[in-house]
C-alpha positions as CSV (number, residue, x, y, z in Angstrom):
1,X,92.3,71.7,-25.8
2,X,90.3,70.3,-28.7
3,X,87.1,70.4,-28.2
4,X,84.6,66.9,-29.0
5,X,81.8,68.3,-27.0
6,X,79.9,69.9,-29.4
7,X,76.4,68.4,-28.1
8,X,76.4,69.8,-25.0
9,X,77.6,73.5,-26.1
10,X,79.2,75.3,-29.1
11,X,82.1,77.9,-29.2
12,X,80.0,80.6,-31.3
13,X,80.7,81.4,-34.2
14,X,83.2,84.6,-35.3
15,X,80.5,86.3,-37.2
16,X,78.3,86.1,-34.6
17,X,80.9,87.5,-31.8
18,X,81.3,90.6,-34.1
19,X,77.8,90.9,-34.6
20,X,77.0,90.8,-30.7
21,X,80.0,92.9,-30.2
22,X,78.7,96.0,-32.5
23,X,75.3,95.9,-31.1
24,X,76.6,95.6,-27.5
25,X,78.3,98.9,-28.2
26,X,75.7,100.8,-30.8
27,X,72.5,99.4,-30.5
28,X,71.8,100.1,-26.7
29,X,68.3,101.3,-26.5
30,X,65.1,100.0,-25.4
31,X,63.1,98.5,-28.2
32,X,59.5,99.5,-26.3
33,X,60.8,103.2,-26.4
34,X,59.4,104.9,-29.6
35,X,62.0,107.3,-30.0
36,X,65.0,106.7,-32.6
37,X,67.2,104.6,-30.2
38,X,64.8,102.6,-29.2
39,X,63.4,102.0,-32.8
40,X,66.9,100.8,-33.8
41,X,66.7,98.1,-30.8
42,X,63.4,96.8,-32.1
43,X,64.8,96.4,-35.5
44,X,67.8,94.2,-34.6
45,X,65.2,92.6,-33.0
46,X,62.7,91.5,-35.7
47,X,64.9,90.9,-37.9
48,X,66.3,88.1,-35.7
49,X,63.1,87.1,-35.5
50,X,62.5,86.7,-39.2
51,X,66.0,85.1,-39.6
52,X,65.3,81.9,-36.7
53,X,61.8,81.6,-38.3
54,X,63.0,80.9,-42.1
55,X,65.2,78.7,-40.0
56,X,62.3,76.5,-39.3
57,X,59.9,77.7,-41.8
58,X,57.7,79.6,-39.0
59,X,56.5,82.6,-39.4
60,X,58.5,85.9,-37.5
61,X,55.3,86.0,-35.4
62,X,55.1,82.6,-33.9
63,X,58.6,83.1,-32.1
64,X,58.8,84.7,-28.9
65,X,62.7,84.3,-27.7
66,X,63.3,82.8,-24.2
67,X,66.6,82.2,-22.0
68,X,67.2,79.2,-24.0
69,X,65.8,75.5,-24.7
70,X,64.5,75.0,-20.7
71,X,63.0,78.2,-20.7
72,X,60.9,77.2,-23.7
73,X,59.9,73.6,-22.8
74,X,59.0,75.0,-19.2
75,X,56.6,77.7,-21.0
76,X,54.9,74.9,-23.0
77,X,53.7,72.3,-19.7
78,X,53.2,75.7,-17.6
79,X,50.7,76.7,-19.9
80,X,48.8,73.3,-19.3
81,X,47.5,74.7,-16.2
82,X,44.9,76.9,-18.0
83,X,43.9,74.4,-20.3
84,X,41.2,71.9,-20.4
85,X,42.9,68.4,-21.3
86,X,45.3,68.1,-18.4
87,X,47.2,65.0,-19.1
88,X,50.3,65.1,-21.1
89,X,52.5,62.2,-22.2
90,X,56.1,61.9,-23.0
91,X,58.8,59.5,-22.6
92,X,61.9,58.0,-20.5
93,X,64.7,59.8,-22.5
94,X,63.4,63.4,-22.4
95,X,66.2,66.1,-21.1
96,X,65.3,66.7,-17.4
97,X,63.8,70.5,-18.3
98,X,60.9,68.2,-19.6
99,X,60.8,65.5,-17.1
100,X,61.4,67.8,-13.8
101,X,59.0,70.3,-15.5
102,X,56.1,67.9,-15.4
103,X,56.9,66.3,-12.2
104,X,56.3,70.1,-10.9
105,X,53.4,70.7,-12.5
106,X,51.4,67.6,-10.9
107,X,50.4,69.7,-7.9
108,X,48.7,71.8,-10.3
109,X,46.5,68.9,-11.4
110,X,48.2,68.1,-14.5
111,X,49.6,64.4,-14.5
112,X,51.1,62.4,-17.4
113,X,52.7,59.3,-18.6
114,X,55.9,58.3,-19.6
115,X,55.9,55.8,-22.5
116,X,59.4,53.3,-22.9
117,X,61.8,53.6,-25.7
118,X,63.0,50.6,-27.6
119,X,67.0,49.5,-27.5
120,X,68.0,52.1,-29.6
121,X,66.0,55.0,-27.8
122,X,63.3,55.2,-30.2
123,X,59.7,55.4,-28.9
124,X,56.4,53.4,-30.1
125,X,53.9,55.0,-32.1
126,X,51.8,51.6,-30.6
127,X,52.9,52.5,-27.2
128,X,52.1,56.5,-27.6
129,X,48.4,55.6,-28.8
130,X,47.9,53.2,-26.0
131,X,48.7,56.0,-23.3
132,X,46.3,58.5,-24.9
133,X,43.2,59.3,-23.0
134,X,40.3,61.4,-23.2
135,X,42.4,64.2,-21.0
136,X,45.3,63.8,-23.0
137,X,46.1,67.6,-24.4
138,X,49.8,67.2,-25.0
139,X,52.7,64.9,-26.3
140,X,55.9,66.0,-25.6
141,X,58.8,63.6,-27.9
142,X,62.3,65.7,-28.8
143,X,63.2,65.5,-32.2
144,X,66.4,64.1,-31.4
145,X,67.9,62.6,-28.1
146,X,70.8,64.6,-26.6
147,X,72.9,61.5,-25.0
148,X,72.5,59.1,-28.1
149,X,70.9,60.8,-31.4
150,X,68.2,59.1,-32.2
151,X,65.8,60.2,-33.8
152,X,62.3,60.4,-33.3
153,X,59.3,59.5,-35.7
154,X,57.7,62.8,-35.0
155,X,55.7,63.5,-38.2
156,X,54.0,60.4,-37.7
157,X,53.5,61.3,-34.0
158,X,51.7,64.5,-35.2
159,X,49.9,62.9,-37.3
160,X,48.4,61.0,-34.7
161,X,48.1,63.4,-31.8
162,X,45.9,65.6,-34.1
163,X,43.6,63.0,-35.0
164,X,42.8,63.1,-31.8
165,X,42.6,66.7,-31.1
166,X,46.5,66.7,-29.3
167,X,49.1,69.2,-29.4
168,X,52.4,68.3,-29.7
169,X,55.9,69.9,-28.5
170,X,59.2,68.6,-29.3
171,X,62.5,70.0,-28.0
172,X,64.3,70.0,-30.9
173,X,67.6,72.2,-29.2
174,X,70.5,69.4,-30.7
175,X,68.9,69.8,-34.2
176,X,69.5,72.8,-35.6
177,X,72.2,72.8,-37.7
178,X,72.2,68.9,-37.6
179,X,68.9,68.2,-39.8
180,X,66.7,69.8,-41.9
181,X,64.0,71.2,-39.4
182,X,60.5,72.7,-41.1
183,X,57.4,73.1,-38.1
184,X,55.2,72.5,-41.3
185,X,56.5,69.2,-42.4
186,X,56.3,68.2,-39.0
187,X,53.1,69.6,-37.9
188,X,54.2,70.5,-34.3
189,X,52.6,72.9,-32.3
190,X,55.7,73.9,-30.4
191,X,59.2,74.1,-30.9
192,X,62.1,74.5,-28.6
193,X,65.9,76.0,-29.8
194,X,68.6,77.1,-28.1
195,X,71.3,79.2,-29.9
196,X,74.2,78.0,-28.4
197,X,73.9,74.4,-30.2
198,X,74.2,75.9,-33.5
199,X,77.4,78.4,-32.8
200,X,75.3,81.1,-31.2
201,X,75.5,82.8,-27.8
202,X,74.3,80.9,-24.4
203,X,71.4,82.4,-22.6
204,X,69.1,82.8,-25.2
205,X,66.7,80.4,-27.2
206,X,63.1,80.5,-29.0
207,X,59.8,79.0,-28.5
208,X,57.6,78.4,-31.6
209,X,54.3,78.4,-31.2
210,X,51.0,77.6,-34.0
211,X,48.8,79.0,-32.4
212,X,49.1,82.0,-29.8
213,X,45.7,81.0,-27.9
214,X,47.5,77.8,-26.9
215,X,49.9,79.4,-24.7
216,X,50.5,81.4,-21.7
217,X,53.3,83.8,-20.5
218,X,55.7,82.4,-18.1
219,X,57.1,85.5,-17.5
220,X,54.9,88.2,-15.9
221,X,55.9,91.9,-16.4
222,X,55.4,94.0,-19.6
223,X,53.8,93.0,-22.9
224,X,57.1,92.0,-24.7
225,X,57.0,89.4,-27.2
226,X,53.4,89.8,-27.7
227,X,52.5,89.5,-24.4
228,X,54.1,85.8,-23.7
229,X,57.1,86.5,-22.5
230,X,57.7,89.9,-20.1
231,X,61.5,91.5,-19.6
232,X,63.4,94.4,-21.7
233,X,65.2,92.2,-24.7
234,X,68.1,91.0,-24.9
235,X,69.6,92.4,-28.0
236,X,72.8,91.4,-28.6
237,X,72.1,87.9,-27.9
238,X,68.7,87.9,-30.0
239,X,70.6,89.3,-32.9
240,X,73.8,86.9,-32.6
241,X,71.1,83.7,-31.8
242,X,69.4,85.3,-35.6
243,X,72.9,85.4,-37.3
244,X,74.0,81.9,-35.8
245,X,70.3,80.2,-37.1
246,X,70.9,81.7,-40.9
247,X,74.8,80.7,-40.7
248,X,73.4,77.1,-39.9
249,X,70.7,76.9,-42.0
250,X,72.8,78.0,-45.0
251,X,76.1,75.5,-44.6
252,X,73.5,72.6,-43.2
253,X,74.3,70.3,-46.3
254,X,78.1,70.4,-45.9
255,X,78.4,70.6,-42.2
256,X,75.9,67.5,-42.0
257,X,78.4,65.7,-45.1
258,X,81.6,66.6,-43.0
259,X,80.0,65.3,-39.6
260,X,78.9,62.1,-41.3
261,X,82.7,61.8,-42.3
262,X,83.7,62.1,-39.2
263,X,81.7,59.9,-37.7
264,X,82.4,57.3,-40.3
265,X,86.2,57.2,-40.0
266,X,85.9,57.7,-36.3
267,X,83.6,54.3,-36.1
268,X,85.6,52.5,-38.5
269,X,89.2,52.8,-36.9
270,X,87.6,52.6,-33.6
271,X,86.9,49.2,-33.8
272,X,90.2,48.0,-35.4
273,X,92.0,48.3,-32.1
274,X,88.5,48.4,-29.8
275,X,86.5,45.6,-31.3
276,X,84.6,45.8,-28.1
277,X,83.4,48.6,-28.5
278,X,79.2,49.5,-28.3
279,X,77.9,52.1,-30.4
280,X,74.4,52.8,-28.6
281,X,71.2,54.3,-30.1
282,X,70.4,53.6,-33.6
283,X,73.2,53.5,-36.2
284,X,71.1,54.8,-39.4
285,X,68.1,57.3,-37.4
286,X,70.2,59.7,-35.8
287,X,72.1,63.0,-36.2
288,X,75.2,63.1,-37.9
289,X,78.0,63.8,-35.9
290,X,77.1,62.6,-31.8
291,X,79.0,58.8,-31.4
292,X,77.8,57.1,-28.0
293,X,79.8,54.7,-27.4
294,X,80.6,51.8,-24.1
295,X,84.0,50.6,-23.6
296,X,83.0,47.4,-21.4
297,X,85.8,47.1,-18.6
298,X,86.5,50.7,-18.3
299,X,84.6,53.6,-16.2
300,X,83.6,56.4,-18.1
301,X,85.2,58.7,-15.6
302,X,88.4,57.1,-15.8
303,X,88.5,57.8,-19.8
304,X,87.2,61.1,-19.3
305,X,90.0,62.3,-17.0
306,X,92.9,60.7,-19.1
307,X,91.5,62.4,-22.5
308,X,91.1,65.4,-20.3
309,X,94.7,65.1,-19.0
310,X,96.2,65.0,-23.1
311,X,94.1,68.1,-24.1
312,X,90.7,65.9,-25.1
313,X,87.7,67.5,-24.3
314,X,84.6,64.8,-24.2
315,X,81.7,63.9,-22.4
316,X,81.1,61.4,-20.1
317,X,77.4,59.0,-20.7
318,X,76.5,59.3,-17.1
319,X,76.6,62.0,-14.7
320,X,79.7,61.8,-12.5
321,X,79.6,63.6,-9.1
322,X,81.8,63.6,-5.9
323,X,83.6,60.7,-6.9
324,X,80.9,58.6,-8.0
325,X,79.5,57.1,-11.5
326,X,75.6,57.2,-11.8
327,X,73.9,55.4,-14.6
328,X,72.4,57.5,-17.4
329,X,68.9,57.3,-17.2
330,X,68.7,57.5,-21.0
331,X,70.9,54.4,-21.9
332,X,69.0,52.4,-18.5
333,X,65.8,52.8,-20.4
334,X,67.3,51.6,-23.3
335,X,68.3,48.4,-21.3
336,X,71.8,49.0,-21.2
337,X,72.8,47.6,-18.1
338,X,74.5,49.3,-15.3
339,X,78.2,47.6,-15.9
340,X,78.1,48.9,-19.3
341,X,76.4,52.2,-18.5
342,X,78.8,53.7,-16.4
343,X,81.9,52.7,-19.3
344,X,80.0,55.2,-22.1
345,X,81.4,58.5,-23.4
346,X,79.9,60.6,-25.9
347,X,81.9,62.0,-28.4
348,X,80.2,64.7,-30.6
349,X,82.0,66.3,-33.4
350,X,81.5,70.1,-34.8
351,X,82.5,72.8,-37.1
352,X,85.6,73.3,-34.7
353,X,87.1,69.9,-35.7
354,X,89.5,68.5,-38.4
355,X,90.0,65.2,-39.8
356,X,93.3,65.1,-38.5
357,X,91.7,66.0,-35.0
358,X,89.8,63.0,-35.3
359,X,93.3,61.2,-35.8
360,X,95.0,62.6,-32.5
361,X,91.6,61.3,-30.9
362,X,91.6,58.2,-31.9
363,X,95.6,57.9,-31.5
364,X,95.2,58.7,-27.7
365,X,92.2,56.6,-27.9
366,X,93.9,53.5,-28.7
367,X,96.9,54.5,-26.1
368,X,94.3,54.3,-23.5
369,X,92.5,51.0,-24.2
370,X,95.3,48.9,-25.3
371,X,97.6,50.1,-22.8
């Protein structure tokens, strides 16, 4: 199978299997025990700790790690509830461990507003202004949009919020590895990873946070990760997600040259036999690498099963279930309509691939459509 799904998960990388595998099998105590064992743990620990925060240019103690990217997002509107400012404003395209999360929270008395994205997914710094209130304590805007790439004018967003006394979170889990990513260049308040979009083991994440006092544990139990997030550590994981975030950080400039190359050539022959093609979200703000794109005439699950059937792995632009093709809420409130909705795949290229990988795509590609 070769593997063009590199946006929703990762195959981790070898250095971090061997890592993970030599701690599973030498590093096994508990790093709250104070005897040598246990000391050892909390090492592995810290040290992953200090390797994701020069990853984002936090310091080691404004990362507590989670279970991943929803784990982190759901800490940050949780901790709303023992706040002052309960309203908290985010958009259309957010991943659904933002959107359910406040939809869940509104029994708890904190509400918010969902402000509309242009055509090519990016939100208005007009529109986030206009939905600010005197309750406002949050804005929630990823970094980067999972289904399209686009990115996001955050800084600026920041920039605003804290003129007017707002925090800001962004759920930045496709970026690492993608982007240069530096909390003080962007200002946020919080910051949400997952390691296994950057080559690093699923199940585990981290939650950057400015300031401790604006947060509250999700996770009752012990006083682990300074008190903000309870449960005996998971070492191996913590240690491969550190190893995975330094292996990123230090090949970012050539992975991000050899995605833009194969996003380039992919584009390019695409259209010579697909000149119908529709490349959605914003061809220049975006991360390299993640190609949206409709094929008007042809359902998504249809394309998806025949690259499936020749050893293709992609994704689908809408969620497909029990026989039936829903929209994407992300491309609707771009405007895309349904007809073309339902015809998208996402194809999103990684350090797995080849240029001549590319080639066998786009061969079976063109097989398909002009069949």
């Amino acid at each position: 199978m070769i593997y063009f799904d590199h946006s929703a998960t990762t195959p981790v990388h070898p250095d971090v299997l061997d890592l993970m595998n030599s701690i599973q099998k030498g590093v096994y105590g508990n790093p709250s025990s104070i005897h040598k064992l246990g000391r050892k743990a909390k090492s592995v620990v810290e040290n992953a700790r200090k390797q994701v925060a020069k990853s984002i240019g936090a310091a080691p103690n404004q990362i507590i790690f989670t279970s991943g990217g929803t784990e982190a997002n759901n800490q940050v509107f949780w901790s709303r509830i023992n706040q002052d400012k309960k309203h908290v404003i985010s958009d259309t395209i957010e991943h659904p461990a933002v959107l359910n999360a406040l939809s869940q929270i509104a029994i708890f008395g904190i509400d918010h507003d969902l402000v509309t994205v242009n055509e090519k997914g990016c939100v208005s710094i007009t529109d986030l202004e206009s939905a600010i209130t005197e309750n406002t304590g949050l804005i929630s805007i990823m970094l980067a949009n999972n289904e399209v790439g686009t990115m996001q004018p955050l800084k600026e967003i920041t920039e605003l919020a804290h003129e007017k006394n707002i925090l800001v979170h962004t759920d930045a889990v496709q970026c690492l590895g993608k982007m240069p990513i530096d909390v003080n260049n962007l200002g946020v308040d919080f910051l949400s990873l997952s390691a296994h979009k950057f080559y690093g083991p699923k199940g585990i994440g981290i939650l950057y946070f400015k300031n401790k006092e604006s947060l509250s544990a999700l996770m009752i139990g012990g006083g682990q990760e300074s008190g903000l997030r309870a449960g005996t550590e998971n070492i191996g994981s913590i240690a491969g997600m550190g190893l995975a975030a330094e292996l990123a950080t230090d090949e970012l400039g050539n992975h991000i040259t050899e995605l833009k190359s194969f996003e380039s050539s992919f584009k390019s022959e695409l259209l010579s036999f697909s000149p119908n093609a529709i490349f959605n979200g914003d061809p220049e703000n975006k991360l390299p690498g993640l190609v949206s794109v409709s094929f008007p005439g042809y359902r998504s699950d249809i394309l998806l099963a025949k690259l499936d059937r020749v050893g293709m792995a992609v994704s689908s632009g809408s969620a497909c279930g029990a026989g039936e093709v829903k929209p994407s809420g992300v491309l609707s409130a771009m405007g895309v309509d349904d007809k073309t909705n339902i015809s998208t795949l996402r194809f999103s290229f990684g350090a797995s691939n080849t240029s001549e990988q590319v080639d066998l795509l786009l061969s079976e590609l063109k097989t398909i459509l002009t069949d």
